[in-house]
C-alpha positions in Angstrom: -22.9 6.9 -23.0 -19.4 7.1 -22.7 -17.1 7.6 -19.3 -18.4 10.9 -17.2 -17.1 12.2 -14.1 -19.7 11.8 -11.8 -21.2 14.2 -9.4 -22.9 14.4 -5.8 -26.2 14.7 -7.6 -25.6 12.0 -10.1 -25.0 9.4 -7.5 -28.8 8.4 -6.7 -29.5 7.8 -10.1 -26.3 6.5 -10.8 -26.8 3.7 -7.9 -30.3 3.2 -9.4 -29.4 2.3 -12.6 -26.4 0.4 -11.8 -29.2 -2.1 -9.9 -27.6 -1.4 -6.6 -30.5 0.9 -5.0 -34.3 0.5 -5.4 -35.3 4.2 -4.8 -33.3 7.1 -5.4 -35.2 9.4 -3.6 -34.0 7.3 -0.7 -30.2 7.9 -1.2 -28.5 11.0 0.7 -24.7 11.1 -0.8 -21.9 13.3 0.4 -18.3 13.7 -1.0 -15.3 11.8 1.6 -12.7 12.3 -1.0 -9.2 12.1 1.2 -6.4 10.4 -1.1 -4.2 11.9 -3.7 -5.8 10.0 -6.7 -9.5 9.9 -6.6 -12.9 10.9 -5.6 -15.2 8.9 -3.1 -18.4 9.3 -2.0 -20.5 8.0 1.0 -24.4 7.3 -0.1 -27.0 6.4 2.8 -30.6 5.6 3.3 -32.5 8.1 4.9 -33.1 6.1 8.1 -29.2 5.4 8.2 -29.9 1.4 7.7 -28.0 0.9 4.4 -25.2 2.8 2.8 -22.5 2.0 -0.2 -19.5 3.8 -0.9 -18.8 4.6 -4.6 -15.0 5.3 -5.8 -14.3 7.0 -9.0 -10.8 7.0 -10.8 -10.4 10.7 -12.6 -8.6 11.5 -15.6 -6.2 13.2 -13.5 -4.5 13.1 -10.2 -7.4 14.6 -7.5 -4.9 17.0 -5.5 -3.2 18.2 -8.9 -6.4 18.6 -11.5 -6.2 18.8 -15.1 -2.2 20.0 -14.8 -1.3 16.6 -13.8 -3.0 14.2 -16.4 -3.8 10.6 -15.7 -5.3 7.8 -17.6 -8.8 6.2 -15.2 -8.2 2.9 -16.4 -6.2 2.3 -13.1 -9.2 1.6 -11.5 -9.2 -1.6 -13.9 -5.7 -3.0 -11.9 -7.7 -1.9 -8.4 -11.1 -3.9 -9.6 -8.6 -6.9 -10.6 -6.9 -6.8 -7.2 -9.9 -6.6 -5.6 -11.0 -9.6 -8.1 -8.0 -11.8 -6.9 -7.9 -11.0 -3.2 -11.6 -11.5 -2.8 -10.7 -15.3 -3.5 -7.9 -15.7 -1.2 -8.5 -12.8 1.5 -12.2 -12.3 1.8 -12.0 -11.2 5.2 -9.1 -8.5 5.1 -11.0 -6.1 2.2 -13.9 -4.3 1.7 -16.7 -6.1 -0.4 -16.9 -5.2 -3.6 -20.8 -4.8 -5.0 -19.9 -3.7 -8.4 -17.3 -2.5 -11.2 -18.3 0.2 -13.8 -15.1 -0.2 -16.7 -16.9 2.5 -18.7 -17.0 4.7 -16.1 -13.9 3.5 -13.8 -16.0 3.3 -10.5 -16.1 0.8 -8.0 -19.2 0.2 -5.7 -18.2 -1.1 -2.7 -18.7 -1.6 1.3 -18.6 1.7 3.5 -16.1 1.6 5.6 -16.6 4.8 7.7 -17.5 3.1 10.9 -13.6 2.2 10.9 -10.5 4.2 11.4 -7.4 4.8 8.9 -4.4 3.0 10.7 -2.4 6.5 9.8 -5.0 8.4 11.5 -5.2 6.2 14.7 -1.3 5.7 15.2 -0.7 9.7 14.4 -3.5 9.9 17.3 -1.4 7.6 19.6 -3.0 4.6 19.5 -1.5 1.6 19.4 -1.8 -1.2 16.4 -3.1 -3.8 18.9 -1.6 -7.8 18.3 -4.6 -8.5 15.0 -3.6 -5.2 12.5 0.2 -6.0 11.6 -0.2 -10.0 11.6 -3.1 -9.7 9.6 -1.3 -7.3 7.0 1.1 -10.0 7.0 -0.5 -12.5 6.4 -3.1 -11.2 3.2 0.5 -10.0 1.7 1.5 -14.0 1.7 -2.2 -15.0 0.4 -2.3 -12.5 -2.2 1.7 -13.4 -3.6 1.3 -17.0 -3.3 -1.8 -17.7 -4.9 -0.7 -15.5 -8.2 2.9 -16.6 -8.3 4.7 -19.7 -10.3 3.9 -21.5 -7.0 0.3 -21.1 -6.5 -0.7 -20.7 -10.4 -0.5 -22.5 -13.7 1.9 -21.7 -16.1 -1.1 -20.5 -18.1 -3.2 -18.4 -16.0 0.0 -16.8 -14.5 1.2 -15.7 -18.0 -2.1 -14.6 -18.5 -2.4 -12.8 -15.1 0.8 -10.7 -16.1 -0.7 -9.5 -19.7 -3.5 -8.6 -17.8 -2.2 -6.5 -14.9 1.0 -4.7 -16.7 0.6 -0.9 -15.4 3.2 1.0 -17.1 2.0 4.4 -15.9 1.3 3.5 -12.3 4.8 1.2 -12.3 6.2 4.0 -14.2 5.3 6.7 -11.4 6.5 4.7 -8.7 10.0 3.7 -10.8 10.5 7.6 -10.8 9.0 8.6 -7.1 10.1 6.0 -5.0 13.3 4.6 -6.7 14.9 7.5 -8.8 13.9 11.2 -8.0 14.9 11.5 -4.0 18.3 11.0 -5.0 18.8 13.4 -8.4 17.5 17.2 -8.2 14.0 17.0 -9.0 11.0 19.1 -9.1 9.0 17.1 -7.2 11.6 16.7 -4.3 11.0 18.7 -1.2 11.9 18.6 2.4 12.4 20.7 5.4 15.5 23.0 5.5 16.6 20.9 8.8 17.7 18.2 6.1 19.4 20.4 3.3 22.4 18.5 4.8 21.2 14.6 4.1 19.8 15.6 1.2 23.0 16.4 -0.4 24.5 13.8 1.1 22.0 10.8 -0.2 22.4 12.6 -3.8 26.1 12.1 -3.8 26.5 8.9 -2.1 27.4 6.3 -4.8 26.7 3.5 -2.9 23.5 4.2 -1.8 22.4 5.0 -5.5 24.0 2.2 -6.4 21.6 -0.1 -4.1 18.8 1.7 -4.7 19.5 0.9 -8.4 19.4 -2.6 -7.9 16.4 -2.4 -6.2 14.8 -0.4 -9.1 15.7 -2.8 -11.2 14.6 -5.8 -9.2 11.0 -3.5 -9.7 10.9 -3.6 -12.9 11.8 -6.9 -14.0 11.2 -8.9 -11.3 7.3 -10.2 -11.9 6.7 -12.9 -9.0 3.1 -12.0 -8.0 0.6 -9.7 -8.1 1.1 -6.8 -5.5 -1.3 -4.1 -3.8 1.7 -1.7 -5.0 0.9 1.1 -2.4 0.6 -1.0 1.0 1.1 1.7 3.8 -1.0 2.8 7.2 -2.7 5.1 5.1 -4.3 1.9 3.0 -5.5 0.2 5.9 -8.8 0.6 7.9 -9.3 -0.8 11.6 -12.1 -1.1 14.0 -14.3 -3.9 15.4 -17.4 -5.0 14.2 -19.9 -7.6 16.9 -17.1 -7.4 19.7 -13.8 -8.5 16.7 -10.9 -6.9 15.5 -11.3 -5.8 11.8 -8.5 -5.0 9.0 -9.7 -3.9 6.0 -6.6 -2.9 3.7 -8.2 -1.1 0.3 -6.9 1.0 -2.8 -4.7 -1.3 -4.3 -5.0 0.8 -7.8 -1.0 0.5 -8.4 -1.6 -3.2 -8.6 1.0 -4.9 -10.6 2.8 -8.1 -10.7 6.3 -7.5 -9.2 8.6 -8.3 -6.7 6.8 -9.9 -3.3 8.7 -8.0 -1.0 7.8 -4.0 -2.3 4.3 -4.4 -0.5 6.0 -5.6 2.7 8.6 -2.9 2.3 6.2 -0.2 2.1 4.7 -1.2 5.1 7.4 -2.0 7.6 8.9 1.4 6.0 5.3 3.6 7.3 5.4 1.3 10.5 8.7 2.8 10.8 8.0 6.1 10.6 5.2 6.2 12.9 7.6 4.6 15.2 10.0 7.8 14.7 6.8 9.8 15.8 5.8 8.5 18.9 9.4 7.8 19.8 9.4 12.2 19.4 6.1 12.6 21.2 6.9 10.2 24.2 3.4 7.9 23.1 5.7 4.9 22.4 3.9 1.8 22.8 3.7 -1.8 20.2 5.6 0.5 17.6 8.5 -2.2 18.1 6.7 -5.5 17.5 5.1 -4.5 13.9 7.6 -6.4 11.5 8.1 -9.1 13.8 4.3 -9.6 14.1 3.9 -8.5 9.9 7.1 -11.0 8.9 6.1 -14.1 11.0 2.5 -13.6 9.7 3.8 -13.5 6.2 6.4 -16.3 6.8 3.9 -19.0 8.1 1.2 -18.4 5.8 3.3 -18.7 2.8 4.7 -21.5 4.4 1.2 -23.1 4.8 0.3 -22.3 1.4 3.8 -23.5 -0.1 2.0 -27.1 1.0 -0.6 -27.1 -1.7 1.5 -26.1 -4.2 1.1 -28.9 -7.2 4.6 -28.6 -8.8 7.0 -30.5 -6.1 9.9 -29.7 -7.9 10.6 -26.9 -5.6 11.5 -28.3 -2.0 11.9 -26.7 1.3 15.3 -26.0 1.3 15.0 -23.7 -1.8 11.6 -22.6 0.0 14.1 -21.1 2.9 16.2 -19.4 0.0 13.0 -17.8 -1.3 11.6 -16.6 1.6 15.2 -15.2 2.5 15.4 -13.1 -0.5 12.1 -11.6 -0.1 13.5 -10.8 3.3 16.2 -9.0 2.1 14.0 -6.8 -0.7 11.5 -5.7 1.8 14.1 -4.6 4.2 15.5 -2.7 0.9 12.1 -1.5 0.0 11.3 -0.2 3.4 15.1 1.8 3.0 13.6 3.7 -0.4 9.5 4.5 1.1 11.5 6.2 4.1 13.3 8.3 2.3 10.9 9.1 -0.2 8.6 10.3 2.3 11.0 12.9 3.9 13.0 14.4 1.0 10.8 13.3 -2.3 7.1 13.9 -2.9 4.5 12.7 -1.0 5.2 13.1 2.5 3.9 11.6 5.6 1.3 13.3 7.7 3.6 11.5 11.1 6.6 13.5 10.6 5.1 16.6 9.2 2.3 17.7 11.9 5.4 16.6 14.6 5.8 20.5 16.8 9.5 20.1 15.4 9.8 17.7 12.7 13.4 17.7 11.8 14.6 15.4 14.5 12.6 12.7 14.2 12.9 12.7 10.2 16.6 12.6 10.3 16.4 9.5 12.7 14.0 8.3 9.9 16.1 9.3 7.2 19.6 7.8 8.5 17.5 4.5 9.6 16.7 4.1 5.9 19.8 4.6 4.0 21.0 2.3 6.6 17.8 -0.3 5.8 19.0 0.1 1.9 22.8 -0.3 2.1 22.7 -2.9 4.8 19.9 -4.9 3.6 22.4 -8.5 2.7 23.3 -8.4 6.8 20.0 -7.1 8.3 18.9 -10.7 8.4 16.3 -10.8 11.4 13.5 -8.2 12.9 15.9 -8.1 15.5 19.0 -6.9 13.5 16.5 -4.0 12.4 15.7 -3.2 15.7 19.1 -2.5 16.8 19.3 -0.1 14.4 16.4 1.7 15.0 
């Protein structure tokens, strides 16, 4: 038939021929799309026993329409992701009951009787001692079972044919690591920070870092990455009495650089730190790259146990895990900034009574995170800064 963009009214017989539901006359579907990217839709029994959700790539950003074109096949990377993780991570992701390729759309666990992470925090809840560890720790499943370490030579060159992105890689080379610090159209921020915007535009040496760190993003392939791990990507709750995680959309999946994913997360934990810090509803804000990098740190660590090839010993396992260090604290420096004067903001800063304080804060904390990134060696050392 060909790819179509499906509809509300096409989802019962959609989820009948796809062999997920027996009776379509028993499905009741309604539209949840929230993201920037693509369309999602919620479909339930009538008596409220079973439901699916069913998430569609477009051929086009969502928020933008036809003006901003964009090829569907992302949702291949996402459905690979998802393929990998569910080996290594079962318990951190949605399940994942089907993917269409013609038609770019994933069937997959509802989720709505969890919150996003983004939502919760901006609410003034705290992350509680499971969300941040957990992050951590799927971040070190996911990177060392698809790197050099944790894969044949064979499948790992074979995992990189497979997962190149160039237009996904390609937006985030030009959103996250080039266009906040040149005059661009997509830039935009509020008139409080005209003044740091010029600044960060003319400061060599923080384009010169961030350079480095563009580069390190686009030739650096050590594992496969979620590409867009932020609060936004995460779902929490509890399910029989236990803390859940469920951390979903990884459609910019790519094999890169280990630290980006960690980046981007310590970078939104930081933010949302800057928020309650400005609304007074401080409360485990602090502990959330601690809790993330020790997570991270012993689970690679386990892992790194396994590993077949032994020419690679501890002491050079301290020298890797000391470089990711360094590139997530980096990372982190460039998803700050982005969010405040590039595109994309953060909903933490921007529904703030008076944002403009606590995005400067943000801002200065991550030119410092960039530019300092070599002697920031220790959650600690980050802390003093913030």
């Amino acid at each position: 038939m060909g790819y179509r963009i499906l509809e509300t009214d096409d989802l019962p017989g959609y989820l009948h021929e796809r062999g997920h539901w027996a009776n379509p006359d028993d499905i009741h579907v309604r539209e949840v799309s929230d993201g920037n990217m693509n369309r999602v839709f919620l479909a339930s029994s009538a008596d409220g026993t079973r439901s699916l959700a069913v998430k569609q790539a477009l051929p086009w950003v969502r928020v933008a329409g036809p003006s901003w074109p964009m090829n569907p096949d992302r949702a291949d990377a996402e459905a690979r992701a998802y393929e990998q993780l569910a080996k290594v991570a079962p318990d951190k992701i949605p399940a994942i009951h089907g993917y269409d390729p013609e038609n770019y759309a994933l069937v997959m666990e509802d989720m709505s009787d969890l919150e996003v992470l983004r939502t919760l925090l901006n609410e003034g809840a705290a992350y509680g001692p499971h969300t941040s560890a957990r992050i951590g720790e799927l971040v070190a499943q996911l990177s060392f079972t698809t790197s050099d370490f944790g894969m044949s030579s064979a499948e790992r060159k074979a995992l990189v044919a497979a997962s190149v992105s160039p237009e996904l890689c390609k937006i985030t080379e030009d959103v996250v690591l080039s266009e906040p610090y040149v005059e661009h159209e997509h830039n935009h921020w509020h008139p409080g920070l005209d003044d740091l915007a010029t600044e960060f535009r003319a400061d060599v040496r923080l384009r010169t870092e961030v350079a480095d760190l563009r580069h390190t993003f686009m030739t650096s392939a050590q594992a496969l990455l979620h590409g867009d791990l932020h609060t936004g990507s995460v779902m929490v709750g509890a399910r029989e009495g236990a803390p859940v995680v469920r951390v979903f959309d990884p459609e910019f999946s790519f094999v890169g650089p280990i630290g980006f994913d960690l980046g981007l997360y310590w970078a939104n934990a930081l933010v949302s730190e800057e928020r309650a810090r400005a609304l007074g509803t401080l409360s485990d804000h602090g502990d959330q790259l601690r809790l993330s990098w020790e997570a991270f740190d012993a689970e690679f660590r386990r892992l790194w146990l396994t590993r077949a090839d032994t020419f690679f010993d501890d002491a050079y396992l301290d020298r890797f895990l000391r470089r990711v260090w360094t590139q997530s604290v980096g990372y982190a420096g460039t998803e700050i900034v982005r969010r405040i004067i590039g595109f994309a903001h953060l909903t933490d800063l921007t529904t703030l009574p008076d944002p403009v304080p606590a995005s400067r804060r943000a801002l200065l904390l991550g030119r410092e995170l960039i530019v300092r990134r070599e002697e920031l060696t220790t959650p600690d050392h980050i802390r003093a800064l913030v």
